[in-house]
C-alpha positions in Angstrom: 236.6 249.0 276.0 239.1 249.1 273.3 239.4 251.3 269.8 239.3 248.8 266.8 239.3 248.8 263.5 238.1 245.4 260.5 239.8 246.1 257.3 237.6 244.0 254.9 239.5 242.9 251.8 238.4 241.8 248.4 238.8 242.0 244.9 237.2 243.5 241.8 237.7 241.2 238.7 240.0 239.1 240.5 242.8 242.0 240.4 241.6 245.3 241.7 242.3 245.1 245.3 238.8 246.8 246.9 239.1 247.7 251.2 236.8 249.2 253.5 238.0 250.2 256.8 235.4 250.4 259.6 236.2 252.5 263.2 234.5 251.1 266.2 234.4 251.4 270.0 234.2 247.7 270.9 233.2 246.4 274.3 233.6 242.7 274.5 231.0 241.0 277.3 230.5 237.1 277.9 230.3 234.7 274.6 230.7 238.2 272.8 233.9 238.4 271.5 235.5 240.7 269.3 234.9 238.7 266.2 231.1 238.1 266.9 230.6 241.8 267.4 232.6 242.9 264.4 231.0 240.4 261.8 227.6 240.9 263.7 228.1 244.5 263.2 229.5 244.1 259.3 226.9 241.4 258.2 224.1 243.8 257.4 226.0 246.8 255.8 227.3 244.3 253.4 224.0 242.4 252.7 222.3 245.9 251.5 225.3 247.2 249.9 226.0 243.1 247.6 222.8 244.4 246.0 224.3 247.0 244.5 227.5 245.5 243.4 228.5 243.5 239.7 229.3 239.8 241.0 232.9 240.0 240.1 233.2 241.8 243.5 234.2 239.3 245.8 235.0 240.1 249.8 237.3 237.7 251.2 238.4 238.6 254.6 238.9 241.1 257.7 241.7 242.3 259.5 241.1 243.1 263.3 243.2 245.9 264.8 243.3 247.6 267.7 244.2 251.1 268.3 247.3 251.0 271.3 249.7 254.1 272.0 248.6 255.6 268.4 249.4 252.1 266.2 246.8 249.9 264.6 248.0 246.5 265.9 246.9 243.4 264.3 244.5 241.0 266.4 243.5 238.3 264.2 242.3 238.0 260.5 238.6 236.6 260.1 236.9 235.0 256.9 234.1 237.2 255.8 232.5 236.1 252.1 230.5 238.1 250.0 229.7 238.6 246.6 228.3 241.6 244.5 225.0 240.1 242.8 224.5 242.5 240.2 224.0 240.7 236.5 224.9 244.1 234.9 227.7 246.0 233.8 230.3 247.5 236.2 230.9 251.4 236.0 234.3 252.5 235.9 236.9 251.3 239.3 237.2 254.8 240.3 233.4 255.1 240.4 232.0 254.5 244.2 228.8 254.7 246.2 229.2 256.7 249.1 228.5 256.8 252.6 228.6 259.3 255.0 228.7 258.9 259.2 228.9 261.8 261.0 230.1 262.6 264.3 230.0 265.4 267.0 232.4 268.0 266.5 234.2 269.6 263.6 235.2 267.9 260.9 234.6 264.2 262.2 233.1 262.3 259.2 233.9 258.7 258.3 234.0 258.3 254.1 232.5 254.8 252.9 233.2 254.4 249.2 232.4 251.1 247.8 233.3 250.9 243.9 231.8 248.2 241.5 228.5 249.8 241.1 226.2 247.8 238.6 225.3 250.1 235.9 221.4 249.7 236.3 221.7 251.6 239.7 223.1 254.9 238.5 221.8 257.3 235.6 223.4 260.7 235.1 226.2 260.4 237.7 223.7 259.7 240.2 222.1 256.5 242.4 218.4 255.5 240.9 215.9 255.3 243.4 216.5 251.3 244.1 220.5 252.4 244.0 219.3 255.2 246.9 216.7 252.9 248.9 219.9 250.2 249.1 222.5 252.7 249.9 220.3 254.6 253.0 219.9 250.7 254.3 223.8 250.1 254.4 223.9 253.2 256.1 221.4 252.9 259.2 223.8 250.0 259.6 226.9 251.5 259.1 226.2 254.2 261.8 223.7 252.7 263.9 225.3 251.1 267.2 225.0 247.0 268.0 224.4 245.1 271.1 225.2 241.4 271.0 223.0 238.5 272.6 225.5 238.0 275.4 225.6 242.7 276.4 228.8 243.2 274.5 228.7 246.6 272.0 230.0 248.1 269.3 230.1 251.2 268.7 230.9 252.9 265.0 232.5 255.8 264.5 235.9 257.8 263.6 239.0 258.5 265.4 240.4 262.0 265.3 244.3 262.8 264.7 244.9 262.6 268.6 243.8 259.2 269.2 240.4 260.1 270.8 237.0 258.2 269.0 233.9 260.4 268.0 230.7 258.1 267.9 228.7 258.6 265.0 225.4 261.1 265.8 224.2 260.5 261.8 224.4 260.2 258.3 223.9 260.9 254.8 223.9 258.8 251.5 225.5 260.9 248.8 223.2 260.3 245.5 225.5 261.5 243.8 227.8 258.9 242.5 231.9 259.5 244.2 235.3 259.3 243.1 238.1 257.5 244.3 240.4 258.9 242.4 242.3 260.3 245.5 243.8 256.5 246.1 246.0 254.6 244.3 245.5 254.8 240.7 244.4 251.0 238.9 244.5 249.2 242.9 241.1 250.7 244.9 242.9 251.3 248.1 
């Protein structure tokens, strides 16, 4: 059993530098390794939340690190393609569909924002219901637990300030649209 986290890495336009970064309880078994878990885990948040996305966002990559004595150590970097499909207009960087996971306890919430939103999924500051129907699909899959073919798990979920992982117990799509505006200004991170 081992505390990991995949940083998936992209771009928006070919210069805004877009990152998610997912927490999980992995428990390698058999043919299951780390990377089959993580992309088998990953695969069908981002095949619900492309539909939502302009098609100048493009995911590259993953980073695999493991939590040891309170560092995120690298493990290996894992090619991971996908592509926004959305025809439409982008809303503005800063703008972001969120996800919510909750976990027991006070306080332990992972944050999903994924900016790039096509403009057809939002009206007023808010998801439409396709934008909604999309998001709540990416977000079964972002909380919900996965067991490979061979018994090896992953678990999602969010690690507090002490080292110690919370499983997510739920989750809510926000449909109101987010902000990043908290990270750095003009990159997305």
């Amino acid at each position: 059993m081992a505390i990991q986290r995949a940083v998936v890495q992209g771009t928006l336009f070919s210069a805004v530098q877009v990152r998610n970064i997912f927490t999980c309880e992995v428990v390698p078994f058999g043919s299951d390794d780390a990377e089959t878990l993580w992309t088998a885990y990953l695969d069908p948040i981002y095949v619900e939340i492309m539909n939502m996305l302009v098609n100048d966002l493009v995911y590259t990559h993953y980073d695999i690190q493991q939590l040891v004595a309170g560092q995120w150590e690298m493990l290996q970097q894992v090619d991971f393609s996908y592509t926004g499909s959305g025809e439409a207009d982008t809303l503005p960087n800063a703008v972001a569909v969120v996800l919510l996971g909750a976990a027991a306890g006070i306080r332990h919430i992972g944050r999903k924002f994924f900016s790039g939103i096509a403009e057809s999924l939002a009206t007023a500051n808010a998801l439409t219901g396709g934008g909604i129907t999309a998001a709540a699909a990416a977000l079964l899959a972002y909380i919900t637990p996965f067991e490979g073919l061979a018994g090896g798990t992953i678990t999602p979920g969010v690690v507090d300030k002490n080292g110690v992982f919370h499983p997510f117990v739920g989750g809510v799509v926000s449909s109101i649209l987010g902000s990043m505006r908290r990270r750095k200004p003009g990159v997305g991170i």
